[in-house]
C-alpha positions as CSV (number, residue, x, y, z in Angstrom):
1,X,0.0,0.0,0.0
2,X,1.4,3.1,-1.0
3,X,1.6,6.1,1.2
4,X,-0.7,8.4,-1.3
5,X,-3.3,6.0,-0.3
6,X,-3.3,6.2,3.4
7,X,-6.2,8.7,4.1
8,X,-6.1,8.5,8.0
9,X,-3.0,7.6,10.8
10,X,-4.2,6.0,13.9
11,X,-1.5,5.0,16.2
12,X,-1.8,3.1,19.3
13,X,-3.6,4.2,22.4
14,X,-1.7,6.6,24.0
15,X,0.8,6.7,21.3
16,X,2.1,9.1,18.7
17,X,2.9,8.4,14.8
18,X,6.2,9.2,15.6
19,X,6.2,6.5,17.9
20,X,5.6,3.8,15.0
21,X,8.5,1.8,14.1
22,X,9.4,0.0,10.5
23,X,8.2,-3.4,11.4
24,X,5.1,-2.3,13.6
25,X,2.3,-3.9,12.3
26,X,-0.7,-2.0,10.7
27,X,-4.4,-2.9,10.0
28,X,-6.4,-1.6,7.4
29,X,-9.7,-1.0,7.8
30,X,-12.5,0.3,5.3
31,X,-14.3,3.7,5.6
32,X,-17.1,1.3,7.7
33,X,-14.1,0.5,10.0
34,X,-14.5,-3.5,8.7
35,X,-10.6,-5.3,8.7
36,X,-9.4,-5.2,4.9
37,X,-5.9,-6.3,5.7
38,X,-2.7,-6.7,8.0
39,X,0.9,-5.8,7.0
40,X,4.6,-4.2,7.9
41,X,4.5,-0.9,9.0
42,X,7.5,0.8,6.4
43,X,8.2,4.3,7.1
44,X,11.4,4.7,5.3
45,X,9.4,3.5,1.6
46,X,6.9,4.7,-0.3
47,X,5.3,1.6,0.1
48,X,4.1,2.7,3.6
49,X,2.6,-1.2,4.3
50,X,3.5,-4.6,3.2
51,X,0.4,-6.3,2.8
52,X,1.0,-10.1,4.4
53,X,-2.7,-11.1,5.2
54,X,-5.9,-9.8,3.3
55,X,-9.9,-10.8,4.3
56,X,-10.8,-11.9,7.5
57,X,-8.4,-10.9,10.8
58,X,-5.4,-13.0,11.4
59,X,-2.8,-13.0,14.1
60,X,0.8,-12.4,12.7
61,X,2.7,-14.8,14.7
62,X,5.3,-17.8,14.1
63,X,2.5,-20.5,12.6
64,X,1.8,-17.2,9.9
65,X,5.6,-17.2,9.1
66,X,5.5,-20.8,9.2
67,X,2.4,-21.5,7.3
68,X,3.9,-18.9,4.3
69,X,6.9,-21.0,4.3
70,X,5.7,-24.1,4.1
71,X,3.7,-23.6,1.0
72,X,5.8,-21.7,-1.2
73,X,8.1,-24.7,-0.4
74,X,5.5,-27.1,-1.1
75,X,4.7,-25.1,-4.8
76,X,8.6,-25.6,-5.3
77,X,8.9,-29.3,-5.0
78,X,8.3,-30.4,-8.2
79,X,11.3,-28.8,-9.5
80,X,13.4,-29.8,-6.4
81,X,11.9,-33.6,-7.0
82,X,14.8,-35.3,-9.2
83,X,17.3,-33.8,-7.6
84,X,18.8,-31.9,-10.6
85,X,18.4,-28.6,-8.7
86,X,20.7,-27.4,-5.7
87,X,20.5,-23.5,-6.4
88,X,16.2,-22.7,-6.3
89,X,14.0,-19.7,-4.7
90,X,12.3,-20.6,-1.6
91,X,10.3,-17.3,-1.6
92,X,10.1,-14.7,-4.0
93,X,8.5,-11.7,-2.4
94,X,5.1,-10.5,-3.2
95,X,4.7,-13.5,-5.5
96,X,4.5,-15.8,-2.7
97,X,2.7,-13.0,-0.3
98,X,5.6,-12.0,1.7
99,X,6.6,-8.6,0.0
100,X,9.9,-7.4,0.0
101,X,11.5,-11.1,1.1
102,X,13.0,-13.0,-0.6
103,X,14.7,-16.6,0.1
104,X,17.6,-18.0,-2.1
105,X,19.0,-21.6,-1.3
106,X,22.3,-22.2,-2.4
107,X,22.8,-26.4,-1.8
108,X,23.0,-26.1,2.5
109,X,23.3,-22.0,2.3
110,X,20.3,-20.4,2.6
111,X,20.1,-16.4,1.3
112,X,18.1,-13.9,2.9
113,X,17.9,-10.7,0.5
114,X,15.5,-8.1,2.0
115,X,14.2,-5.3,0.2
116,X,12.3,-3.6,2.7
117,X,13.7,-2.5,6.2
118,X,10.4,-3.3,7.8
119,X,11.4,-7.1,7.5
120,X,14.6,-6.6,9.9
121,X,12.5,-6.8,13.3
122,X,11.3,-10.2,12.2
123,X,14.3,-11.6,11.0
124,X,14.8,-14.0,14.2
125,X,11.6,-15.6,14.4
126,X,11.3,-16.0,10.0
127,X,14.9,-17.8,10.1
128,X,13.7,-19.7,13.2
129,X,10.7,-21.4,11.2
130,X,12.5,-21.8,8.0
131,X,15.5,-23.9,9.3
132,X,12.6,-25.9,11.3
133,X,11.6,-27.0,7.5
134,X,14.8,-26.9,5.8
135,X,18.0,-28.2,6.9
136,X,20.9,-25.6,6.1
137,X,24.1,-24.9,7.3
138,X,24.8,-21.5,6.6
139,X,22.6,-18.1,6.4
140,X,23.8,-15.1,4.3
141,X,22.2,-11.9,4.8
142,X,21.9,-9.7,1.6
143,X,20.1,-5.8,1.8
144,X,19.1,-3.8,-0.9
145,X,21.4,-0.2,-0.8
146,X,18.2,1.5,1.2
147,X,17.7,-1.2,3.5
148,X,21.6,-1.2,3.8
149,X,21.6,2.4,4.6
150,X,18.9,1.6,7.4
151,X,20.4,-1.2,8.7
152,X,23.5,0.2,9.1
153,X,22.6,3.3,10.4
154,X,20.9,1.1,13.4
155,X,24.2,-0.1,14.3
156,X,22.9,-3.8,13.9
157,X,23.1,-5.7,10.4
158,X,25.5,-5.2,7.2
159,X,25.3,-6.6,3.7
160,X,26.3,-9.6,3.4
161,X,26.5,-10.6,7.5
162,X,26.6,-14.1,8.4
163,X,23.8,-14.6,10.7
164,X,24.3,-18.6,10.7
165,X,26.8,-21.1,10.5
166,X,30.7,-20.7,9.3
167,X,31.1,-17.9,6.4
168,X,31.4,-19.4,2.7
169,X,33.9,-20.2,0.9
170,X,34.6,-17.3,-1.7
171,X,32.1,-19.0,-4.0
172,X,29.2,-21.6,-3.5
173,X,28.6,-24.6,-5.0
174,X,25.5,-25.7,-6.5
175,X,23.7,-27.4,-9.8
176,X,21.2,-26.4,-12.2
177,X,19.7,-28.6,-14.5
178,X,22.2,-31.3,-13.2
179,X,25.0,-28.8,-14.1
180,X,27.8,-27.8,-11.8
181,X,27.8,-23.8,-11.1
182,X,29.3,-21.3,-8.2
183,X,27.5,-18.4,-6.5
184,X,29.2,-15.4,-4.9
185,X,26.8,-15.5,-1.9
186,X,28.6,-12.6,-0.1
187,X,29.3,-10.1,-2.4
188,X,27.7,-11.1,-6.5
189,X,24.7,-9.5,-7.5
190,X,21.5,-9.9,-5.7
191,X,21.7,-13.2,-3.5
192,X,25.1,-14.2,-6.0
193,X,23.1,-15.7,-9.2
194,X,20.1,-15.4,-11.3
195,X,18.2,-18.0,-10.8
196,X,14.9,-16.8,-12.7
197,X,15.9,-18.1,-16.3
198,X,17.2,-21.9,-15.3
199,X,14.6,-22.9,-17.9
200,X,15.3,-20.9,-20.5
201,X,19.1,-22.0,-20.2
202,X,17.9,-25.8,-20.1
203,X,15.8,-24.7,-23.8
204,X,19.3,-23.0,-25.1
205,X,21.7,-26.0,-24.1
206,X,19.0,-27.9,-26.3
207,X,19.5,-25.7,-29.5
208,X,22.9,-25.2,-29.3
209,X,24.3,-28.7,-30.3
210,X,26.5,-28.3,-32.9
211,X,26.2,-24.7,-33.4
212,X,27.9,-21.6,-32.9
213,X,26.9,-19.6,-30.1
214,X,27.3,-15.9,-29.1
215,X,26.2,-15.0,-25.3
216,X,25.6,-11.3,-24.5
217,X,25.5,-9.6,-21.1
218,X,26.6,-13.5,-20.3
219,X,26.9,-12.3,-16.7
220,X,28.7,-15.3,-14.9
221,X,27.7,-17.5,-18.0
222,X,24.6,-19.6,-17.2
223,X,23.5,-19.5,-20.7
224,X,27.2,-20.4,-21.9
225,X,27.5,-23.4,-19.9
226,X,24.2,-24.7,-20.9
227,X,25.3,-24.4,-24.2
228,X,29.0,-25.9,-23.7
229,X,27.2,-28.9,-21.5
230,X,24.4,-30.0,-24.5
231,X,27.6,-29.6,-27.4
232,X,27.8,-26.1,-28.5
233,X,30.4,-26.2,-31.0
234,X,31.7,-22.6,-30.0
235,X,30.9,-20.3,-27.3
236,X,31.5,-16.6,-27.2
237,X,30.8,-14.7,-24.0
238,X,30.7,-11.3,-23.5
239,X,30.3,-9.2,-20.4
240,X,31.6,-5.7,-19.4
241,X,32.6,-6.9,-16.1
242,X,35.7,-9.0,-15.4
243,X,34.5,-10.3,-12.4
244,X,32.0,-11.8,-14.5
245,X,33.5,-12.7,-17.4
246,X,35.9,-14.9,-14.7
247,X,33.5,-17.1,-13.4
248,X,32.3,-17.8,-16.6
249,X,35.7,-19.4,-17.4
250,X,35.7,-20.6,-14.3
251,X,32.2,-22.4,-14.2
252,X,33.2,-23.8,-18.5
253,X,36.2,-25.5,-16.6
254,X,33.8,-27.4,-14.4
255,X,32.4,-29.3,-17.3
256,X,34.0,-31.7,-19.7
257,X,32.9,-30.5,-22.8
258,X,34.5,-30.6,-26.6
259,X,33.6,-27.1,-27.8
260,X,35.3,-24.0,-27.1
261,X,35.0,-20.9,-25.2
262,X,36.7,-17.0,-26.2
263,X,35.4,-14.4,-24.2
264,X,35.2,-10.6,-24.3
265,X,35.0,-8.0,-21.3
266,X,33.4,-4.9,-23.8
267,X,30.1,-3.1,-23.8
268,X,27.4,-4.9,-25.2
269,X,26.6,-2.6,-27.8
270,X,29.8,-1.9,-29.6
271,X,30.8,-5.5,-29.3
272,X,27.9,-6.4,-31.1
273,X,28.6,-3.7,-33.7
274,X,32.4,-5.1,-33.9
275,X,30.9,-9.0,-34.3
276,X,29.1,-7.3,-37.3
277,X,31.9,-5.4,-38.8
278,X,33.7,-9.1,-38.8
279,X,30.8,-10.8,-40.4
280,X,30.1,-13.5,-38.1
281,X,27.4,-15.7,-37.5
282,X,25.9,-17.8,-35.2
283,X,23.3,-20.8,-34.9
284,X,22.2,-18.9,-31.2
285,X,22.4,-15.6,-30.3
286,X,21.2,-15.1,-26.6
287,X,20.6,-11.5,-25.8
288,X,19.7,-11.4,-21.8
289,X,20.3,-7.9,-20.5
290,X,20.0,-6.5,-17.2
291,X,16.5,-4.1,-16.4
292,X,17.0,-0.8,-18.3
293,X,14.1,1.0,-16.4
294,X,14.2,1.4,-12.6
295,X,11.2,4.0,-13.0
296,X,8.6,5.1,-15.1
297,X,10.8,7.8,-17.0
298,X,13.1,5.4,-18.1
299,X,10.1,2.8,-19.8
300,X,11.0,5.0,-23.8
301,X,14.4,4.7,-23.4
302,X,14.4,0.8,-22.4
303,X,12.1,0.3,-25.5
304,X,14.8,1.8,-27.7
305,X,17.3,0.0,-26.3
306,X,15.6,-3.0,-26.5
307,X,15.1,-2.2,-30.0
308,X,18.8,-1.4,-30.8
309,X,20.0,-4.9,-29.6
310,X,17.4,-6.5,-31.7
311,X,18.7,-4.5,-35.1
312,X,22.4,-5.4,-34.0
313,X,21.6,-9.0,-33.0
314,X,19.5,-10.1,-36.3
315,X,22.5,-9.8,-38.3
316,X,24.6,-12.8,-36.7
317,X,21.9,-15.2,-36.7
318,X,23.0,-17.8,-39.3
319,X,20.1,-19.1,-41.8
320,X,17.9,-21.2,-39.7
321,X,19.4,-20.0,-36.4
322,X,17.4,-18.7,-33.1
323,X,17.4,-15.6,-31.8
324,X,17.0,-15.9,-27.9
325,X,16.3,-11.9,-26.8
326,X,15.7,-11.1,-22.8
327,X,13.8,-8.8,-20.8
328,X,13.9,-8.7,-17.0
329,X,12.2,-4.7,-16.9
330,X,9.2,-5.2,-15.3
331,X,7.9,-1.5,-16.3
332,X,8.0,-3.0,-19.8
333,X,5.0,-4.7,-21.2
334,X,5.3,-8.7,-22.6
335,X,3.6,-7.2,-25.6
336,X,5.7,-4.0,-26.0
337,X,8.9,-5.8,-25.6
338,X,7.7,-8.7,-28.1
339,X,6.4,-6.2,-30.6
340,X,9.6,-4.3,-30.6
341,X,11.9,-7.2,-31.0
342,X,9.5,-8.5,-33.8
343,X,9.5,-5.5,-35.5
344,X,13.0,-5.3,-36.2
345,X,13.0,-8.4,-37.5
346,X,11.2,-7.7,-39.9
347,X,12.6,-4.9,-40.6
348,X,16.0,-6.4,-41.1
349,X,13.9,-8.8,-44.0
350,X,14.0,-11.8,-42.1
351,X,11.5,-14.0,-41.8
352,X,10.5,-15.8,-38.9
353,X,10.0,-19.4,-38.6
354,X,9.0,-20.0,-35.3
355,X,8.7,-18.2,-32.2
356,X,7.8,-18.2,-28.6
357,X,7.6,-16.3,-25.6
358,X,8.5,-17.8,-22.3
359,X,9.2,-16.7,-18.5
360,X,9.7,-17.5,-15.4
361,X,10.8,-21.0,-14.3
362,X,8.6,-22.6,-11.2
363,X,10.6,-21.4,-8.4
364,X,9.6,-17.5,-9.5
365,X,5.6,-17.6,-9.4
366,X,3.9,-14.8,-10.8
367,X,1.2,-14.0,-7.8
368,X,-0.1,-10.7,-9.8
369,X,0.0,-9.1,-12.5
370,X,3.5,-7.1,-11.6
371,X,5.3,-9.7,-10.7
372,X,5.7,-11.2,-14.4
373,X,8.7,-9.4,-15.1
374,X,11.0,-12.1,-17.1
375,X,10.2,-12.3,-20.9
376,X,12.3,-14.5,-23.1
377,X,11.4,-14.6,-26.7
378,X,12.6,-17.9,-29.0
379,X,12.8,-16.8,-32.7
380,X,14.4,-19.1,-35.4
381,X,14.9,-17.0,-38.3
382,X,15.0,-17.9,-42.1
């Protein structure tokens, strides 16, 4: 619930509403005073409440936590049931009706990333009901920079604290579709790994036997070891970060494959302009970058960028050869961002064979409308 929408304060009795602390919790009742919901009290966001509980009352207590836990775990098992899986999200925030939360296992570490300081009060007794249904050995604490900023002006928690077990190794082990991969728990992006497109990767190793395959914005290269794993006959990564670019050769050296790997730190853009200059061409081109909107201002220029990859991407795509174009910016539609990439296409005079639009993979339920922010479009190309 966003502040604009509160229309009336009422603290305790005998309180103030300066009194109210992030992690109180708040009702919401109706102009007829009738209970609409229950949530986190966030004073430092302009989402003033984190709606947990909506309908009838309900008592916020460890069998909630418990109970919230216990079936997004239960919605996850299918993918966790053949064992080909070590690295999965437990929760994913609003998606599995605990906004701002969200739970990352990594093998026996388990990842707590919170984007909303009004989860910090209720850290102990969350963590105390999710080892009670999942053995772990290890709990890594990860805070968005605002929550950072709050936690560590509290004198209490810091990104990337240990708050269980003995600290990881530099890197974590783990598998994804039976493959052997590493996640910077402590210090990589987000919880260390993006878990979200472990289908899509599975579909890629698929179509890249025998073929040629360029990676952009590989990040630490789950696309490029999918590819490697299923017999890519070449892989080249590209990434403007080093770091990144490094476990990618790192995680290809885990596998025993025959084809080979080059990589490139470089900006997306120009590298993709100098692939073009060269002539090359590919039987996959995955194009996965990161969100180019982070507010509503931004939504024209992600479209254009979106649209710019797409014209320099079409290019390298051999006769016959898939596209495989990504979109994680949730302020941009499934239909805008398909449209644009389609457009080029046929703008560049090729025509397309077959095509697709996927998402998330079952660990990253969409619980409303918002929350499906991962398109992946599948276009073979004549």
């Amino acid at each position: 619930m966003y502040d604009g929408s509160i229309t009336d304060l009422k603290p305790p009795s005998g309180t103030r509403p300066s009194d109210l602390s992030s992690g109180d919790l708040g009702v919401v009742f109706d102009k007829n005073r009738r209970f609409v919901a229950i949530g986190l009290y966030d004073p430092d966001s302009p989402i003033r409440l984190r709606i947990l509980h909506q309908g009838s009352p309900l008592t916020i207590d460890g069998a909630f936590w418990r109970d919230r836990l216990a079936t997004a775990l239960e919605r996850r098992q299918p993918l966790l049931a053949d064992g080909q899986h070590t690295g999965w999200r437990w929760v994913s925030g609003e998606n599995d009706q605990l906004p701002g939360l969200v739970l990352d296992c990594y093998d026996r570490t388990l990842v707590v990333k919170l984007d909303a300081g009004a989860w910090l009060p209720h850290l102990d007794p969350l963590l105390s009901e999710a080892v009670a249904l999942r053995d772990v050995d290890t709990i890594v604490l990860r805070l968005s920079r605002t929550v950072s900023v709050l936690a560590f002006g509290a004198g209490s928690l810091s990104d990337g604290d240990i708050l269980a077990g003995a600290a990881p190794a530099a890197v974590t082990d783990f598998r994804e579709n039976g493959l052997a991969l590493t996640a910077d728990v402590v210090q990589g992006q987000k919880t260390g790994y993006f878990l979200d497109q472990r289908a899509n990767r599975r579909r890629v190793g698929e179509l890249s036997a025998g073929h040629d395959v360029l990676d952009m914005f590989s990040c630490t290269g789950g696309f490029t070891v999918a590819a490697l794993a299923k017999g890519a006959r070449s892989v080249h990564a590209v990434d403007r970060s080093p770091h990144a670019i490094e476990a990618v050769r790192r995680h290809a050296g885990l596998l025993d494959a025959k084809g080979s790997l080059t990589t490139s730190v470089n900006d997306a853009f120009a590298e993709l302009e100098q692939l073009n200059a060269a002539g090359r061409s590919f039987g996959v081109v995955v194009v996965d970058p990161p969100s180019f909107a982070t507010s509503a201002k931004d939504v024209a220029g992600a479209r254009k960028a979106y649209r710019r990859l797409t014209e320099l991407a079409v290019p390298l795509v051999a006769p016959g050869g898939w596209l495989v174009q990504a979109s994680c910016t949730a302020r941009v539609s499934a239909d805008d961002f398909v449209d644009g990439v389609l457009a080029e296409i046929r703008l560049a005079a090729r025509a397309i064979l077959d095509d697709e639009l996927t998402g998330h993979d079952v660990d990253h339920p969409v619980g409303f409308p918002e929350g499906a922010y991962l398109k992946c479009l599948f276009a073979r190309l004549a």
